[in-house]
Structure formats: C-alpha cells, structure tokens
C-alpha positions, 0 to 999 in steps of 0.5 A: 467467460475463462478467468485467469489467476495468479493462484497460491495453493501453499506459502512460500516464496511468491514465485515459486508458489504462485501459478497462472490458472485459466478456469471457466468463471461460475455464474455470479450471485444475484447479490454481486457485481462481476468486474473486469480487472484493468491493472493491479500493482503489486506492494509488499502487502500483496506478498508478505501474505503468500510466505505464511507470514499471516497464516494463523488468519489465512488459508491457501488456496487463494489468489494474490493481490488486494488493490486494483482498478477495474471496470463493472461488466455485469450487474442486475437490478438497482445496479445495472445503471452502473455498467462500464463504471471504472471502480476499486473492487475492494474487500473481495477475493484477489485482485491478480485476475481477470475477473471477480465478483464482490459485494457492491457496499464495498465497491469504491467509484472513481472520479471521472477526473481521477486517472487510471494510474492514480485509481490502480494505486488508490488504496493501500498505501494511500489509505494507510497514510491517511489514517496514521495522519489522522491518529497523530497531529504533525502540525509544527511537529519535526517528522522522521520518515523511514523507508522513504523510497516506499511509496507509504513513506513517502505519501506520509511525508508530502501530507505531513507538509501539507499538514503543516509540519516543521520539518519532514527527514526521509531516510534512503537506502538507494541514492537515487532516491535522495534528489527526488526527496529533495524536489518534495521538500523532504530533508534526505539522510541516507541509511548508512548515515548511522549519526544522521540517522541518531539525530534525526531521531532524537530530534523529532517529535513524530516517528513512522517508521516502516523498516524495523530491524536494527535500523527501527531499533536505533531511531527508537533508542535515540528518540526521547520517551516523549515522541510518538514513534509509529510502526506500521511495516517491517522491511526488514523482516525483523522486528524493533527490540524495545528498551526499557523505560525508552520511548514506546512504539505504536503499532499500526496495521491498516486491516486493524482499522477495518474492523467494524468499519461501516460502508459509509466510513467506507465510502467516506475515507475514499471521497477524502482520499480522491482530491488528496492523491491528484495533489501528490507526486506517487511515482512511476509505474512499469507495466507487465502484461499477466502472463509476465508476472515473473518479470514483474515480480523480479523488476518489485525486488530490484534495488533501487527502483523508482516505479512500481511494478502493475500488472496489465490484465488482457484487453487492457 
C-alpha cells in the first residue's frame, strides 16, 4: 500500500514548502484504525500552522491538514464490524493524504443521512461556531459578524438567528458576497463602509470577529465597554491594539477547547453538531484531484471566491 503526502519539512509559504511524497504505508498498530481519505478541504487553519506561526508548539516534518472525510479499510477485533464506515479521522496525524492510522476514541461516524460534502467540512468551522454559541447567549442580542464571506462567519451568523437573535450585520470585503448575506437574513456592510462599520459596532451587544487588524480595532473602539467582543481569527494577519478602559475582547481559539476533553463530550459535540449543519446553507465547493494541489492552493487565495477549495484523494 503506497500512501501519498502533501508533507512540510520546514515553515514557510505553504506552496513553496509542501511537496507531494509517495512512501509505502508501515503496518499498523494492533491499537488503530487504517482509513482511507475521500476529500479534505483546505481552511486558513490548515495553513497559518505551515508558516511557523505556531511553531513554539509545532515541529516539522509534518503532513498538512486537520479535517476531512474518509472511509475505514482496516480494522481488527471489536472494530472490525465498522469496515467501509464513512468517518471523520480527527486528532491524528494530517489529513492531505491517502491514508492514516488513528486511535478509534476519536473517530467521529457519519450519519448515513449526512452527505459526503457536508461531512468534508463538518469539523473546524463548524465546531468552533457551535462552541462560541454556546459560551455567549444571542438571543434578542444584535450581533456583528466580521468576516462574513468565511465560512466560520457565516455558520455563526445563521445559528445565531436560529438562536434567536435581533439582528445579525455581516461585514463583506467582496461584493459578491453582500446578495448571498442578504438571502440569509444577514444585514450586509461592506468593509470600506468605515461609518457603517463604527455603527454597527456601536450598536450591537455580541461581536465575533475574525479579521483583526485595523478593521477589528475599530469595531473594538466603537462598541461600548459592555458588549461581549469575541476574537476568534486574525485574517488580517495582525493583531487588535486595545484601549484603555474600551471594551475588552475574548480570546477564542477551538484547540484551547480540546484540552481535557473526554471521548464522550467528544462524540457528543458531533451528534449536536450533525442535524445543525444539513439545516444550514455552507457554500460551494470546488474540486482538485491531490496531485493539483497548486491549483487548489492558488483557486483558496483568489479574492472573492465563493467555494471552497477540497482536495479529491485518488479513487475518489
């Protein structure tokens, strides 16, 4: 059994760092379940790791990649009954490659219901939108989201009108996002819309913002010391300067949530997550075989884009 890898073996720009390796799969541990990838999307999450940006937690060589959807092709003993189950092979090594070996507590199954697009993308985003829900009540609430061409942003702002809130105001960088906000439900403001932007702010009581930078900074300033203002993604690529005496943000990073999480809560979070996700619009997807990975990391960079990219593992 060959496996291929999109491997880093230092940080850097993710495309001239990550190569393609082919490498004969080891035998797996008796302890393991040997899955087969179907797709993996990539998300900013996927890459921000490959520049060095966490490297006081992370050492190359590593391969990329922390979601995806796959098939089980080899498991022995209580597990063996599970053969050819569609699963998300979370917490393991990366997910751009053909094939992995993971610890079964942290396997999460799909519903039969749930559909192979759905399931690719079923666990970052959606995860990490779930979990700040639950932190923060938004019910009556006005609620400013940043970012919401993303899809993080924009799972944020459908919950958060399904959990009743008031209002939800989506900020846009590329116009052809503003009808699709507009179809949701979501009051659009575009981000050269500064004034926009201040109101919004100062007006709402529940902030998520994803973008940092001067545009984080400014709805920090404008909104009032009362409102609850989550950071949770810096898109930016810099980082919010607080004030003093100004409103304070939350930090919000969904691998801080993992820590001491058992298996159940585990397993949990999912079965929550499942009937959520087919009830909300996620998006398009454009398609690339592995060996086009370029493409695919050229197509996630080009502005304005509504799909997101997935790469398409062989025999798949």
């Amino acid at each position: 059994m060959i496996n291929s890898a999109l491997w880093y073996h230092q940080f850097g720009a993710p495309a001239e760092v990550l190569t393609l390796e082919n490498a004969p799969m080891p035998v797996a541990a008796a302890d393991k379940i040997r899955i087969a990838m179907i797709s993996t999307p990539i998300n900013p999450s996927d890459l921000i790791p490959i520049t060095g940006a966490y490297r006081h937690r992370l050492q190359p060589p590593l391969v990329a990649g922390y979601e995806g959807l796959g098939r089980v092709i080899s498991t022995t003993g209580a597990w063996k009954a599970f053969n050819g189950r569609r699963v998300l092979p979370l917490r393991a090594d990366g997910t751009w490659q053909r094939f992995l070996d993971i610890d079964p507590r942290w396997l999460v199954w799909v519903p039969e219901d749930v559909t192979d697009d759905i399931a690719a993308r079923g666990y970052i985003n959606p995860l990490a939108a779930m979990l700040m829900l639950k932190q923060v009540a938004v019910r009556g609430a006005k609620v400013l989201v940043s970012g919401a061409g993303s899809q993080c942003a924009g799972l944020i702002a459908q919950w958060a009108l399904m959990q009743g809130a008031r209002e939800v105001v989506g900020i846009y960088r590329s116009p052809i996002h503003r009808s699709g906000l507009v179809q949701l439900g979501i009051t659009p403001v575009a981000s050269m819309d500064i004034d926009g932007i201040n109101a919004a702010a100062a007006g709402s009581q529940v902030v998520f913002d994803a973008v940092g930078g001067p545009q984080g900074t400014a709805m920090l300033a404008a909104a009032s010391p009362a409102t609850v203002f989550v950071s949770y993604g810096l898109l930016s690529g810099r980082p919010l300067r607080i004030a003093p005496g100004g409103c304070l943000p939350r930090r919000f990073h969904l691998r801080d949530q993992l820590v001491g999480v058992t298996p159940e809560t585990w397993q949990h979070w999912f079965q929550t997550l499942w009937p959520l996700l087919c009830h909300t619009r996620l998006g398009g997807l454009n398609r690339f075989p592995l060996d086009r990975w370029r493409d695919a990391l050229a197509y996630f960079g080009t502005p304005g884009r509504t799909d997101k990219p997935l790469l398409v593992m062989p025999n798949h």
